[in-house]
C-alpha positions in Angstrom: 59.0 119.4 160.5 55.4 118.5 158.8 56.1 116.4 156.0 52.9 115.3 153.3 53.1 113.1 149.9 50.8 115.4 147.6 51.0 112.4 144.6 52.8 109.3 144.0 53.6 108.8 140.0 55.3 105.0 139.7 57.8 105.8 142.3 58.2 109.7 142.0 57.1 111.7 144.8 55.3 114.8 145.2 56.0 116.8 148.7 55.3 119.3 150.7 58.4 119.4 153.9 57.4 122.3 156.5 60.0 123.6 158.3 60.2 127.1 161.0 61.2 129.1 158.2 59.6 127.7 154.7 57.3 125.9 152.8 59.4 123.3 150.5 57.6 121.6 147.6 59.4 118.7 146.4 61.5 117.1 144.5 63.7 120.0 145.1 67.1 121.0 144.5 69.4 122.9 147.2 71.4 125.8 145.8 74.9 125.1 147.4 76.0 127.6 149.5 79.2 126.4 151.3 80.3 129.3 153.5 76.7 130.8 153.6 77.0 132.4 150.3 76.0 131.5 146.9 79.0 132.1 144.7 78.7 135.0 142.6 75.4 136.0 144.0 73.9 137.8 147.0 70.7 137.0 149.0 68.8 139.9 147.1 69.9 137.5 143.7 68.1 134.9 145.4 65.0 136.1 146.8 64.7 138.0 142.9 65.5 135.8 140.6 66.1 132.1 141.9 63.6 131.6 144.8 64.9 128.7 146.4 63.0 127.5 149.8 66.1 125.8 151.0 69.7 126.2 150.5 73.2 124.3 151.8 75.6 125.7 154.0 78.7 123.5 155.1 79.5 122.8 159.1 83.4 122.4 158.3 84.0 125.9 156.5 81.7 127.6 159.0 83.2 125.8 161.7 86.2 127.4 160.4 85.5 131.0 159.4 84.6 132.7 160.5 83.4 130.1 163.2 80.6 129.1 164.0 80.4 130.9 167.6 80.9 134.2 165.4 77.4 133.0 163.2 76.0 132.5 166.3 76.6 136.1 167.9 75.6 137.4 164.9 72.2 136.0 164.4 73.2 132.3 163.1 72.6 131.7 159.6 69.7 133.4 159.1 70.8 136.6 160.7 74.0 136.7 159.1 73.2 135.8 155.6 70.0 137.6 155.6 68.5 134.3 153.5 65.1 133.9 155.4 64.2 130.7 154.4 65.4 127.4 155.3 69.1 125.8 155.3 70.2 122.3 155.7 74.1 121.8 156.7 76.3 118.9 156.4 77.8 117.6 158.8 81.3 118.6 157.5 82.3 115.1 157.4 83.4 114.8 154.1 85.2 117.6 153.7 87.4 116.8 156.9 88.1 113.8 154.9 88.6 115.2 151.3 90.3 118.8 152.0 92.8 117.3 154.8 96.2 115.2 154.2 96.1 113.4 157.5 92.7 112.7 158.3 92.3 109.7 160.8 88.7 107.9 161.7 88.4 106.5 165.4 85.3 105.2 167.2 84.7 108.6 168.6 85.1 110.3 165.5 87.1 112.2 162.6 90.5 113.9 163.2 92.0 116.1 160.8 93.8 119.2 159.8 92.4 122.3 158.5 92.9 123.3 154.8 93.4 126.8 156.3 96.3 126.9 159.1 97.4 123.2 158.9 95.2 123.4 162.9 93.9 119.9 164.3 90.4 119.5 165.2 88.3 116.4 166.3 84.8 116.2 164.7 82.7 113.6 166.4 78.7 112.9 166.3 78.0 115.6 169.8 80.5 117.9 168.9 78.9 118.3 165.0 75.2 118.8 166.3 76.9 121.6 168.9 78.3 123.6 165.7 75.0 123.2 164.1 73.0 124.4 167.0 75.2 127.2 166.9 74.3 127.8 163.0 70.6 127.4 163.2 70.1 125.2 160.5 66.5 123.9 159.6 67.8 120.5 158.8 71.1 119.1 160.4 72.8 116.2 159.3 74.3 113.8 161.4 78.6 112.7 161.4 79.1 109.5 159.2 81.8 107.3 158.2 82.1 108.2 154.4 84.1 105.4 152.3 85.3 106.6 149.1 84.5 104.2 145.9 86.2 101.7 144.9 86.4 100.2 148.8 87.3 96.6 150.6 84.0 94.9 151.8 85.7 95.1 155.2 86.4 98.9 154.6 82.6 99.2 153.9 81.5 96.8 156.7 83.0 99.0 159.1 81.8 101.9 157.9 78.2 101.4 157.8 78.5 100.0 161.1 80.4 102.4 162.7 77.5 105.0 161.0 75.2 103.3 163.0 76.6 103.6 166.1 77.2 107.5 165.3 73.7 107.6 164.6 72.7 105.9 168.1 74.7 108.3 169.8 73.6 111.8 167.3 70.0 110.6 167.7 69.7 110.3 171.5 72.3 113.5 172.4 69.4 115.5 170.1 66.3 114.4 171.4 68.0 115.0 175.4 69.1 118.4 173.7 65.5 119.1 172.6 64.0 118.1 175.9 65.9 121.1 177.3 65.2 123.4 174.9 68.0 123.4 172.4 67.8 122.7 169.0 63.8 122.3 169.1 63.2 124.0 165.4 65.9 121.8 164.3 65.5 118.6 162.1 67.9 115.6 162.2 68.3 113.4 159.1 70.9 110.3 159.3 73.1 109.0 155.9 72.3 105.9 154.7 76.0 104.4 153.5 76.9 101.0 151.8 78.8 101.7 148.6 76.8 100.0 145.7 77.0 96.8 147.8 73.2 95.7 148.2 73.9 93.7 150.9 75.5 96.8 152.8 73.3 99.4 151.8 69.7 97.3 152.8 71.9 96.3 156.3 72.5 100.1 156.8 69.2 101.5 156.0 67.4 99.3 158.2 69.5 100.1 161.2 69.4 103.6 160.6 65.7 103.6 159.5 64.5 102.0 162.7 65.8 105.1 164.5 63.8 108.3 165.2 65.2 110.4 163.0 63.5 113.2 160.4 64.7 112.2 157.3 67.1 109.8 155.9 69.7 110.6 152.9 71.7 108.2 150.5 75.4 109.6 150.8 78.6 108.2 149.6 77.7 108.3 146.1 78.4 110.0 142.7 82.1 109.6 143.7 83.4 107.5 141.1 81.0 105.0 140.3 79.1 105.0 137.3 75.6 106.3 136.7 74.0 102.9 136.2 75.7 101.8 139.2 74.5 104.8 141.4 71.0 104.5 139.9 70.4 100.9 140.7 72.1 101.6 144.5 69.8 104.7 144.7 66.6 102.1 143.4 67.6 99.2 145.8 67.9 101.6 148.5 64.8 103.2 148.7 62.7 100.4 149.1 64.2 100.1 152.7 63.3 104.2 153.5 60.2 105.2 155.6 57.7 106.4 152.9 56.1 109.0 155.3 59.7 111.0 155.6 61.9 113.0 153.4 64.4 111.1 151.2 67.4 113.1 150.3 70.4 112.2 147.9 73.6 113.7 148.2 75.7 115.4 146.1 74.1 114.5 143.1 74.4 115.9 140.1 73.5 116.6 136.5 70.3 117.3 135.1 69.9 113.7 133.7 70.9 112.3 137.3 68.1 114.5 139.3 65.5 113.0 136.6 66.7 110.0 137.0 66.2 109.9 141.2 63.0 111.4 140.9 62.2 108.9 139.0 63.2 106.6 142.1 61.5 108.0 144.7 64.0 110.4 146.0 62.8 114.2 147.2 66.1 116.3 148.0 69.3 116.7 145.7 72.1 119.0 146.5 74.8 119.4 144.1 77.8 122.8 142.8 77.4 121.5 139.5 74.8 124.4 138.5 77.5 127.0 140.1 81.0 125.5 139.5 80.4 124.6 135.5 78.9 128.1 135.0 82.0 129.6 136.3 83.4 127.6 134.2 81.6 128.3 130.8 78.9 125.4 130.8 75.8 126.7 130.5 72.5 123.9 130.9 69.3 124.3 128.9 66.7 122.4 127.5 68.3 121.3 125.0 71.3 119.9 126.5 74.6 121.9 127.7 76.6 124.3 125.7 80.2 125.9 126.3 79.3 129.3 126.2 83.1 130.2 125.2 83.0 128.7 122.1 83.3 131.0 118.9 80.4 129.9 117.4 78.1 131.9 120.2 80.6 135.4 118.6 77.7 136.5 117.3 74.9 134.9 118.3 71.9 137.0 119.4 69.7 134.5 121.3 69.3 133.7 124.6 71.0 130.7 126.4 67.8 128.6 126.4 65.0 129.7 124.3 62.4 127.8 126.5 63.9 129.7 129.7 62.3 132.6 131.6 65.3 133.3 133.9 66.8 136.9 134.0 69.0 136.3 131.7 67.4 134.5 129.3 64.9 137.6 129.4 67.5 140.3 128.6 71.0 139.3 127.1 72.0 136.9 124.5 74.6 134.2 124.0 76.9 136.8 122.1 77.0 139.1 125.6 77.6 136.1 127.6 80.4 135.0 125.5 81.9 138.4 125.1 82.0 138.5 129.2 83.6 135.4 129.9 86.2 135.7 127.3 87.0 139.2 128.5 87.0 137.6 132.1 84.5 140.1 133.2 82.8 139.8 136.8 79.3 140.2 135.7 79.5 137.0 134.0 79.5 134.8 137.0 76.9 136.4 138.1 74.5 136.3 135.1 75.7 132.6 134.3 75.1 131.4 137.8 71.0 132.9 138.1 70.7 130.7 134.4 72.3 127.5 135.7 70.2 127.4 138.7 66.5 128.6 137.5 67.1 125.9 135.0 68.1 123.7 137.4 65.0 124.9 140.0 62.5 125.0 137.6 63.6 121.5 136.1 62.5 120.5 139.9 59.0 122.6 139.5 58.5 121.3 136.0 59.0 117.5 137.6 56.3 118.1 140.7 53.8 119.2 138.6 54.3 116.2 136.3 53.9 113.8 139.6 51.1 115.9 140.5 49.3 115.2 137.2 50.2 111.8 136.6 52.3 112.3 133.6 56.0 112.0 135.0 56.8 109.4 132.6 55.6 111.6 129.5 57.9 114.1 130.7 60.5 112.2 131.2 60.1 110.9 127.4 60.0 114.4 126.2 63.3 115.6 128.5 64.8 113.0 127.1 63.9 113.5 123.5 64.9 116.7 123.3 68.6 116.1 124.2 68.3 113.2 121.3 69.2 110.3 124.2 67.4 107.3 124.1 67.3 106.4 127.6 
């Protein structure tokens, strides 16, 4: 991986993160595509009308189905999917512990049940590089010990030192892997942990940091804490990551949220919201987000955002888009889910060039203004 800052703007960065199969410009968002599909859409969808350099897949629903020795015969991800760009994949750690009812965390790793067939397995830091290797993922990400919010300090104490060990282990089996010719395209990137405890999350990302890995990602938040409390951790975090390496926030979130990271020196987000709420009938534009079933849009000729120059924006109005989803028609997922994510992809595009030309905080004023908040 070649990584280069192209501008620094206060603390938002400008990037440019090489990889075997693309050139990523940061900030970016990743497209979330959990079983190596973007809901609703097909790779021609992307490579048309989104564009994305990099997308998500997730190790514990590949690992799954159809398996990822199956992906692996089959070309890995990029053979498979037919996406040619990059992919980053998650280590499947938190959905072993969110989608399974007896999930138990040992020193040697993370047993649980599959949401599938009820079937144990055994994650731990080797055995989730293997699967990845077997995927072909650009960017890998290492097994942690995720602590859901609110947590004990001892709960979180353990966890971020039980990450670090992980990391010890995940860090050394790679680089011996790479020495003998596996995984050599393949980036690493540990996950900083800590809760919103300072003193936890400046202990964790210094003994992760001091490691040899590609990147470095905040994880364990946006689950329950509240924005000001995820934007200070995100703020007091940072500080304590390598400058000269990719910084990459999990999970996270609305368009407010990315803004508000970039802002903060973060380079990466992931996130379903773009996909999931426009399933689900929110729509995001400039303006703030609609509810795209709501009568009022009946007979409404416009577009969805009048400052967007997404497919859809292009040819239908809110009036079609309403009459689909309220006569549950198929084509609305699709149509909904290239809006949600342009918008969110070009917010990312309209933020780099902002960084580039100085003027991040001007358009961060002007974002801002246009929803009516006074941040």
């Amino acid at each position: 991986m070649d990584f280069k800052i192209d501008n620094i703007d206060g603390s938002a960065r400008a990037s440019t993160i090489k990889t075997t199969h693309s050139t990523i410009k940061t900030p970016v968002f990743m497209p979330v595509g959990t079983v190596g599909a973007i809901k609703a859409l097909d790779t021609t969808d992307l490579e048309s009308f989104i564009k994305p350099e990099i997308i998500l897949g997730n190790t514990y629903h590949l690992y799954l189905r159809p398996t990822d020795e199956v992906i692996k015969e089959l070309g890995k991800l990029h053979g498979f999917t037919k996406f040619k760009k990059s992919f980053l994949t998650d280590s499947g750690g938190f959905q072993a512990f969110s989608l399974s009812d007896n999930v138990k965390i040992d020193e040697g790793g993370i047993l649980f049940r599959s949401h599938i067939d009820g079937s144990r397995h055994y994650f731990t830091p080797k055995k989730v590089l293997d699967i990845q290797y077997n995927l072909g993922s650009d960017i890998m990400m290492i097994l942690d010990d995720l602590v859901a919010l609110p947590a004990t300090k001892s709960r979180i104490k353990e966890s971020i030192e039980r990450t670090t060990r992980w990391a010890d282990e995940s860090i050394d089996y790679h680089r011996d892997n790479q020495e003998r010719g596996i995984g050599v395209g393949q980036n690493i990137f540990a996950i900083i942990q800590g809760g919103t405890d300072r003193e936890f999350r400046e202990k964790s990302a210094k003994e992760l940091c001091r490691l040899d890995f590609d990147g470095f990602a905040i994880g364990g938040l946006s689950v329950g804490e509240s924005n000001q409390d995820m934007y200070s951790t995100v703020e007091w975090t940072t500080q304590f990551m390598p400058k000269n390496k990719p910084r990459y926030l999990m999970g996270v979130g609305t368009p407010e949220d990315l803004v508000e990271n970039v802002a903060r020196g973060v380079d990466m987000f992931d996130c379903v919201m773009p996909t999931r709420n426009a399933r689900n009938g929110t729509l995001f534009t400039s303006y703030g987000k609609i509810n795209i079933r709501s009568a009022r849009f009946k007979l409404d000729t416009s577009p969805i955002d009048s400052e967007c120059n997404c497919m859809v924006c292009k040819n239908y109005s809110k009036a079609y888009l309403n009459h689909l989803i309220r006569a549950k028609e198929i084509t609305y997922f699709r149509l909904a889910t290239i809006h949600n994510l342009y918008y969110y992809l070009n917010l990312m595009r309209e933020m780099r060039e902002a960084i580039i030309e100085n003027k991040f905080n001007s358009f961060r004023d002007e974002f801002y203004a246009k929803r009516g908040i006074i941040y």
